[in-house]
C-alpha positions as a printed NumPy array, in Angstrom:
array([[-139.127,  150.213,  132.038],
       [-141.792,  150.113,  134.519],
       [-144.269,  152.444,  135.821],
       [-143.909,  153.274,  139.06 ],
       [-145.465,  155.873,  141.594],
       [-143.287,  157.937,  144.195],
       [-143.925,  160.811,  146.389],
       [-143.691,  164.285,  145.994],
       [-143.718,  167.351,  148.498],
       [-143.75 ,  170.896,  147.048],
       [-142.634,  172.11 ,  150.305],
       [-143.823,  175.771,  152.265],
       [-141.039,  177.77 ,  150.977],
       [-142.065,  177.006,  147.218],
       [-145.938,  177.168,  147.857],
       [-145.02 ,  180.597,  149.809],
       [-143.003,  181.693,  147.4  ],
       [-146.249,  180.825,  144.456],
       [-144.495,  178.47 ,  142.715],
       [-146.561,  175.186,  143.121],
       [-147.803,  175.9  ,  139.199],
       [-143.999,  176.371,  138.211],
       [-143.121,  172.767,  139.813],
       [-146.188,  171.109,  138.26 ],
       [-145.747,  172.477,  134.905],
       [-142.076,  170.988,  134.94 ],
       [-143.687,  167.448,  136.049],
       [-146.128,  167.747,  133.604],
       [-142.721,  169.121,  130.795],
       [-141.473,  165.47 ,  132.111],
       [-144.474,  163.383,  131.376],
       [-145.231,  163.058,  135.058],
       [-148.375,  162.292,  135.849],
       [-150.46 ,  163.701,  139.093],
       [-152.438,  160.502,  140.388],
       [-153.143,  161.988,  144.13 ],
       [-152.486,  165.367,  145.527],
       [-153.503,  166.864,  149.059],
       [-152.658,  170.61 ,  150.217],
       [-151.433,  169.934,  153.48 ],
       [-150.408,  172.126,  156.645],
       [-148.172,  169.519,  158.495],
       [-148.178,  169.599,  162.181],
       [-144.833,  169.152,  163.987],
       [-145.926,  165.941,  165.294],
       [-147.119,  164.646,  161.751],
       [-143.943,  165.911,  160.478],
       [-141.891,  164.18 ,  163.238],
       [-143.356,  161.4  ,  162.154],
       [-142.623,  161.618,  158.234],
       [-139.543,  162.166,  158.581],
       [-138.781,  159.921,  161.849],
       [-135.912,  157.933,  159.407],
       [-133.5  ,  161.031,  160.281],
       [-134.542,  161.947,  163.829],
       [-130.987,  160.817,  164.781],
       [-129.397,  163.812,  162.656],
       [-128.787,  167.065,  163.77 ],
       [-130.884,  169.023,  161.119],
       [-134.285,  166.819,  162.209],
       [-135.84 ,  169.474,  164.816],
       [-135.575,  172.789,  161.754],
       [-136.124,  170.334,  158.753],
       [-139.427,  169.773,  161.152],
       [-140.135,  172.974,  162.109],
       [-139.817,  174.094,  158.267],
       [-142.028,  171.36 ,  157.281],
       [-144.816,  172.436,  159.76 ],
       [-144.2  ,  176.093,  159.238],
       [-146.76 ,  176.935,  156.443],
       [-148.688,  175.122,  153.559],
       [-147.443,  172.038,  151.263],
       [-148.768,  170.712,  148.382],
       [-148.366,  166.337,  148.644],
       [-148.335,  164.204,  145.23 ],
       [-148.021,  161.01 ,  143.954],
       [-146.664,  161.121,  140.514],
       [-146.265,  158.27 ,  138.388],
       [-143.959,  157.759,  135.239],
       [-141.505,  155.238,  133.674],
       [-139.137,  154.876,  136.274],
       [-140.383,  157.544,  138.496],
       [-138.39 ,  157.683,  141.2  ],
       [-135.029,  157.625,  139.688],
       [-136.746,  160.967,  137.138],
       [-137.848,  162.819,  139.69 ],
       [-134.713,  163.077,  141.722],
       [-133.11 ,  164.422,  138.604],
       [-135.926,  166.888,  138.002],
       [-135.601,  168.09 ,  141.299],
       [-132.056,  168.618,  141.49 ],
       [-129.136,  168.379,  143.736],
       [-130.402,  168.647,  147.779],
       [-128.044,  172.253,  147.877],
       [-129.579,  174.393,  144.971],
       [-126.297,  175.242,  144.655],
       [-124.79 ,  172.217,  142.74 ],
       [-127.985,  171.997,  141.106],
       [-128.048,  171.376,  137.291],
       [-129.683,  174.558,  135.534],
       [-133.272,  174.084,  134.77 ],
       [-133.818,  171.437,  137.94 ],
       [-136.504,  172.638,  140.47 ],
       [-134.262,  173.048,  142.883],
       [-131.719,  175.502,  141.223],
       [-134.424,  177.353,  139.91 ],
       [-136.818,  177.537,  143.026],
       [-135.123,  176.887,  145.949],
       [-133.275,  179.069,  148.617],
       [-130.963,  176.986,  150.521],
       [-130.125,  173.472,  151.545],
       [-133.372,  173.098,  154.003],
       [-135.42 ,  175.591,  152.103],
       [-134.935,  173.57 ,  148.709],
       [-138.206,  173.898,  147.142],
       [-139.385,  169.983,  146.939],
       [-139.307,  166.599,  148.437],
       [-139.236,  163.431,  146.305],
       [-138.628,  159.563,  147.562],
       [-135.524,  158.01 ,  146.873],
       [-136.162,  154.55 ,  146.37 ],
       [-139.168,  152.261,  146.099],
       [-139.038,  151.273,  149.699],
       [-139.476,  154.68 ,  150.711],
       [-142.067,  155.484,  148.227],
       [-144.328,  152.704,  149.415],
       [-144.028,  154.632,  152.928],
       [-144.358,  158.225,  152.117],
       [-147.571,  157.353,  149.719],
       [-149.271,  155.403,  152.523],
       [-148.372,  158.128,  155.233],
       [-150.275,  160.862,  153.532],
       [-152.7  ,  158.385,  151.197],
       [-153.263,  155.335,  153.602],
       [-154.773,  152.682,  151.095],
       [-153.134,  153.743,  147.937],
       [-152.263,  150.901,  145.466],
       [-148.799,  151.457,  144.594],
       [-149.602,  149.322,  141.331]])
């Protein structure tokens, strides 16, 4: 397998909430490893713009007002096949099919307020790294 390096959000409910330690001590449990990482208070412009893929669907304007509603801690983790890891780490989107011990069915709230972001697929990964770290090498 390769390595590969993918995008991570620890979103305001979780960093409200204390847990950004929690989350990174279950990336580290996984062999992830924290290459970049930027506390970040997104404004509702810059999170327009992150997540500009779904504008069309009716849960863009309070996904984007969560997202620019308080701190969130921004990573680029890299692992063996780190993409496809991390979306089982995090857990189902609704905490509530979430396998026990994911992030998600341990720290998250609801189907917005769900604790972490994490790219789904290298395309996407090249774009979320570059929006927050323009100039990272992917390789």
């Amino acid at each position: 397998m390769a390595i590969e390096r993918t995008l991570t959000i620890i979103k305001p409910d979780a960093v409200a909430a204390g847990h950004i330690g929690d989350i990174i001590k279950l990336f580290e449990a996984q062999k992830f490893r924290i290459v970049a990482a930027r506390l970040v208070n997104l404004s509702k412009k810059e999170a327009e713009g992150f997540y500009a893929v779904h504008r069309s669907k009716g849960f863009f304007e309070s996904l984007t007002n969560f997202m620019s509603s308080g701190s969130a801690l921004v990573m680029v983790l890299e692992a063996e096949n780190a993409i496809k890891r991390l979306r089982e780490v995090m857990g189902a989107t609704n905490p509530a099919n979430a396998a026990p011990g994911t992030i998600r069915k341990l720290y998250a709230a609801s189907i917005e307020s769900n604790a972490v972001h994490g790219s789904d697929a290298p395309e996407t990964a090249a774009y979320e790294i570059s929006y927050f770290f323009p100039g990272m090498n992917l390789i």
